[in-house]
N, C-alpha and C positions, 0 to 999 in steps of 0.2 A: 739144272736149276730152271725153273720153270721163269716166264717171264712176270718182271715188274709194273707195274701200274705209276706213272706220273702221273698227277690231274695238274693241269697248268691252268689256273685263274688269271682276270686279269693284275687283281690289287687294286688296292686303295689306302687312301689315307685315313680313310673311315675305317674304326678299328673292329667296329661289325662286320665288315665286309671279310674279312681273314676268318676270325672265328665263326661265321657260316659256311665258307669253306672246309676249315678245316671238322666244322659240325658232321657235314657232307661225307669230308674224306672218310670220317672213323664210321658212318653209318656202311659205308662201303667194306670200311677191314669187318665189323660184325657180322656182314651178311657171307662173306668169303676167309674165314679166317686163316688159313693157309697161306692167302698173296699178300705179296707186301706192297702198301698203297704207301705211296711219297706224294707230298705237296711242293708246287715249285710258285711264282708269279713271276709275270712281265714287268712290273714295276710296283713300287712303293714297298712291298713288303718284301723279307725274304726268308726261306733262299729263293735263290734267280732259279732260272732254268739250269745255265749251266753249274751252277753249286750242286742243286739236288742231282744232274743225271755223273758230276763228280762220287760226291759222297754214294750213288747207289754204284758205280764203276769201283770203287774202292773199297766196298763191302762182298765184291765178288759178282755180280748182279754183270751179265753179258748181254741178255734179253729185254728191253724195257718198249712198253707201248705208252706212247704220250697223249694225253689224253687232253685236245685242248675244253674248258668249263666256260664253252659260249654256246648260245644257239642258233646261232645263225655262222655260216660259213661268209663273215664279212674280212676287214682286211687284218685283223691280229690271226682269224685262222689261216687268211691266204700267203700271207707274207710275217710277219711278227716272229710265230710259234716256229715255222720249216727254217726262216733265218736264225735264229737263239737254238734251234735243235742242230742244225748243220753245222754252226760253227761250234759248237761243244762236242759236237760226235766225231769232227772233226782231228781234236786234239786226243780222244779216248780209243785206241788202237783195238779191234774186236769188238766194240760194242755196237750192235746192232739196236734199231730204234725205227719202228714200226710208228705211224701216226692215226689214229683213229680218227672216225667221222664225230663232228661236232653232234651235238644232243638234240639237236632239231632237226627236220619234226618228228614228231612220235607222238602215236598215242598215249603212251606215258604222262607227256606233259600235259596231256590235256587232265588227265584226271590228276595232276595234281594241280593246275590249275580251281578246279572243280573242288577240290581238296580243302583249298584256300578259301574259296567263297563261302567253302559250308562252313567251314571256323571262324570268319566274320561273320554269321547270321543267319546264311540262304538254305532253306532246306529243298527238298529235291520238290516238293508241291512249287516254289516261284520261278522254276526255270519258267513256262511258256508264259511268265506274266513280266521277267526282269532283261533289259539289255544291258550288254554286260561293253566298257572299254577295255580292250585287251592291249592294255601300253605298255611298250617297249621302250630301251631306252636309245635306241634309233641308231639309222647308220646313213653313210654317202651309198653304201652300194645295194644298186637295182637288186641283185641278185637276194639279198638280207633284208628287202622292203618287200620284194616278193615273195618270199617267203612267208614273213610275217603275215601278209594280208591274206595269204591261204592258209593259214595257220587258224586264221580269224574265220574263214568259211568252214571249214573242216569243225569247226570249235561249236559255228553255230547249229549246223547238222545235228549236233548232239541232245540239239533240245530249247535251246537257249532262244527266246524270240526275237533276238539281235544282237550282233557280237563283231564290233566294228576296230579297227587299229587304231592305234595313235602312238607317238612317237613323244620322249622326253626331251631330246635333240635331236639334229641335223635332217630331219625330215617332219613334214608335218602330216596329217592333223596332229596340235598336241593335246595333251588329254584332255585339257577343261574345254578346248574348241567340239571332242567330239562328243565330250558329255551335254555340252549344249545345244548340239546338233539334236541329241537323242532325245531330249527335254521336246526341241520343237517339234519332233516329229511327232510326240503324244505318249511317248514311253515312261508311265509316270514312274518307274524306279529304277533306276541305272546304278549298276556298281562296275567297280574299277578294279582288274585285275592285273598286276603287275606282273610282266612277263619280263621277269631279272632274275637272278639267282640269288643273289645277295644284296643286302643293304649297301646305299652309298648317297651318293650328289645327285646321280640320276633317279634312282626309287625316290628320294625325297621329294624331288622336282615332280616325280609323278603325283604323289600323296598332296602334295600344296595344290595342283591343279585341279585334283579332283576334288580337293577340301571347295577351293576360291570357285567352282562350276558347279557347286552342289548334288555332288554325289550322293545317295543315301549310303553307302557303305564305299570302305576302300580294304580286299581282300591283302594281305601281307604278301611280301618275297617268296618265291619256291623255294629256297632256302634248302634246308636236309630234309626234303622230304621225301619218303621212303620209295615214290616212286622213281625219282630224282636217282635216287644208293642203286636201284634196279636197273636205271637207264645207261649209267657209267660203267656198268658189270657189263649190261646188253654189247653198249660199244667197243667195253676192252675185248669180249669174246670175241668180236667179228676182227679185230686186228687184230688179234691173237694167231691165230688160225690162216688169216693171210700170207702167201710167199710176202718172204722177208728180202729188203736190202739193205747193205749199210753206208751210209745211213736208208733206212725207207719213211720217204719224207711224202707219200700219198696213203692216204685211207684204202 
């Protein structure tokens, strides 16, 4: 039996936040339909992690690659996922569990980034006239803020005549701070890109900021989008193919 795909989300309580997930999940069984893709969350929603890598242990399933749905390698990928994976694999006797690398960066997301802005409005003639807020919804760790603000260089390469971070939480700039950063510098049209996967408290937070800083556009969540279903495939193939442990709790 070939190996299974967990995608482990964080959850919310926002009930958008599941069904763009689980939008996600099935855009991934469509483009491979052979594998069997399961959904698990860290909290609010269920099943947990350890339900789902139960119920795929009990359907026969020996093989599973976990696949955590963050982008940045902050503390739910460092600690959260390896803890809730180890102590489930734990109890499941043969079941090996490969962990794959989180979704960021990748050229992927940049064009779905890019994806987004054009379905809010932007066609490819306003990239060298638009600065674009590339907001996350933030973390404590350096490693996940550095990321992000190369993410933000890498982004602007692409054409964009500014393309700055900003953070919904725990770091700043937050968005409406850098869309009026960008206002003073002389950038007369700024849009807000949200670098989240799914709707929640944080994408909202974003969207009011940009609303209350005056944005002219605020592009939607990456959400299921098709590059998104491509980039999940990308990572389960490379822990696919990785020497296995059990549990193997590194990418």
């Amino acid at each position: 039996m070939s190996p299974a795909l967990l995608v482990i989300a964080h959850g919310s309580r926002d009930p958008r936040h599941a069904a763009t997930v689980h939008a996600l999940t099935g855009r991934v069984r469509a483009l491979r339909p052979g594998l069997r893709v399961e959904t698990a969350f860290l909290d609010f929603n269920t099943p947990s992690v350890g339900q789902a890598l139960s119920s795929l242990y009990l359907s026969g399933a020996r093989e599973v690659v976990a696949l955590p749905l963050l982008l940045t390698r902050a503390f739910h990928a460092k600690s959260d996922i390896p803890a809730a994976l180890a102590e489930s694999a734990s109890r499941l006797p043969g079941l090996s569990v490969r962990v794959a690398d989180v979704l960021g960066p990748s050229p992927l997301l940049l064009t779905a980034l890019d994806r987004r802005l054009t379905e809010a409005g932007l066609t490819p003639a306003d990239r060298a006239t638009t600065a674009v807020v590339l907001a996350s919804a933030g973390s404590t760790d350096p490693e996940a803020i550095a990321v992000i603000a190369e993410t933000a260089r890498e982004w602007r390469r692409t054409g964009w005549c500014a393309v700055r971070p900003a953070f919904a939480s725990a770091a700043l700039p937050r968005t409406e701070d850098a869309v009026r950063a960008l206002r003073a510098e002389g950038f007369e049209r700024v849009a807000v890109a949200p670098y989240v996967i799914a709707p929640g408290r944080l994408p909202d937070r974003i969207a009011a900021g940009a609303q209350a800083a005056g944005a002219d556009l605020v592009a939607g969540v990456l959400g299921a989008a098709p590059e998104l279903a491509r980039l999940l495939l990308r990572r389960f193939d490379a822990a696919a193919t990785a020497p296995a442990r059990r549990p193997a709790l590194t990418a």
